[in-house]
Every structure is written in C-alpha cells, then in structure tokens.
C-alpha positions, 0 to 999 in steps of 0.5 A: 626426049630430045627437048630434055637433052638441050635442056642443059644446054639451053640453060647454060647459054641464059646463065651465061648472059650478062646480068641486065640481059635477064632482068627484062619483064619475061625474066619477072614473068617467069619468076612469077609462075615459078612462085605459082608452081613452087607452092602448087607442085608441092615444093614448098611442103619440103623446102618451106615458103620461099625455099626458106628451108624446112625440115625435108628439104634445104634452104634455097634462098641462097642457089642465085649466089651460089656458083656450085648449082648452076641453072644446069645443075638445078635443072638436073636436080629438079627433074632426075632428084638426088639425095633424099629429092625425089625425081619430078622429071615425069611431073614438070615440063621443060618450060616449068623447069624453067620458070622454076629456075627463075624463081630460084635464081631471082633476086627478088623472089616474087610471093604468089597470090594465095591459093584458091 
C-alpha cells in the first residue's frame, strides 16, 4: 500500500524533469513494454490500437500534450477507473503503471510485435 501512495509522488518528480531527461534508452524501453501491456491487458479492446479511440474507450493519442492528464492523473486513472473506465488497481502493478504511462505519454509510440 504504501508503494501505491508514492506512486503520484514518484510520478510527478519524472513529469517534472526537463524533456531530454527522459528520452534516454530506459524511457524507450518502457514505452516499449507499455505497448506490449496496452494490447496484452485489454486496453486496446476499449481505446483501439494505439489509443487511437474506439467505441468504449476515448482517443489517447493526444494525453502526451494534454497538460490537464498529468502522469499523476493517468496513474489514478488506471488503477482507481472513473467514468465508464473500470478499476485496474487489482490488476496492474506500480511499475506497469509505469511503463503504461510511458507508453502513453511517448512521442513516438512504439508498435509491439504481434501477439503469439
């Protein structure tokens, strides 16, 4: 529990770091598995391939420039739902939460490979 707490926290001192900060190579590998979790956890069942939108979920491909969903926000998002999202607190840990966020927020979204 007490990881889930400074989780925000945590999340807020990276989005707080200057841009070039977080372009390194474990930034890319992040967003990497956060593609691989964004179709293996079901996301895109709701929000389509790549957050692109679909007819549950909205379009997420625009969260890197949106000031209002901070990587707080989507971190509280993920794992306590909201509006028609569901919870996936239970479902997700703190560091595919993460990765997640990674993904979302990165300026080139990575494609996973397919699926076995």
């Amino acid at each position: 529990m007490l990881f889930r707490a400074a989780l925000p926290l945590a999340l807020y001192l990276l989005a707080a770091l200057p841009a070039h900060a977080l372009t390194g190579s474990k930034t890319q590998a992040a967003a990497q598995a956060g593609a691989v979790l964004f179709r293996d956890k079901g996301c895109a069942h709701c929000h389509g391939a790549g957050g692109a939108g679909g007819k549950k979920g909205p379009d997420l491909t625009g969260l890197r420039k949106d000031k209002l969903w901070t990587p707080a926000k989507i971190a509280d998002q993920i794992l306590n739902g909201g509006q028609k999202m569901p919870s996936f607190g239970d479902s997700v840990t703190d560091g595919e939460v993460a990765q997640l966020i990674a993904y979302l927020r990165a300026k080139h979204r990575p494609v996973p490979q397919p699926a076995n």
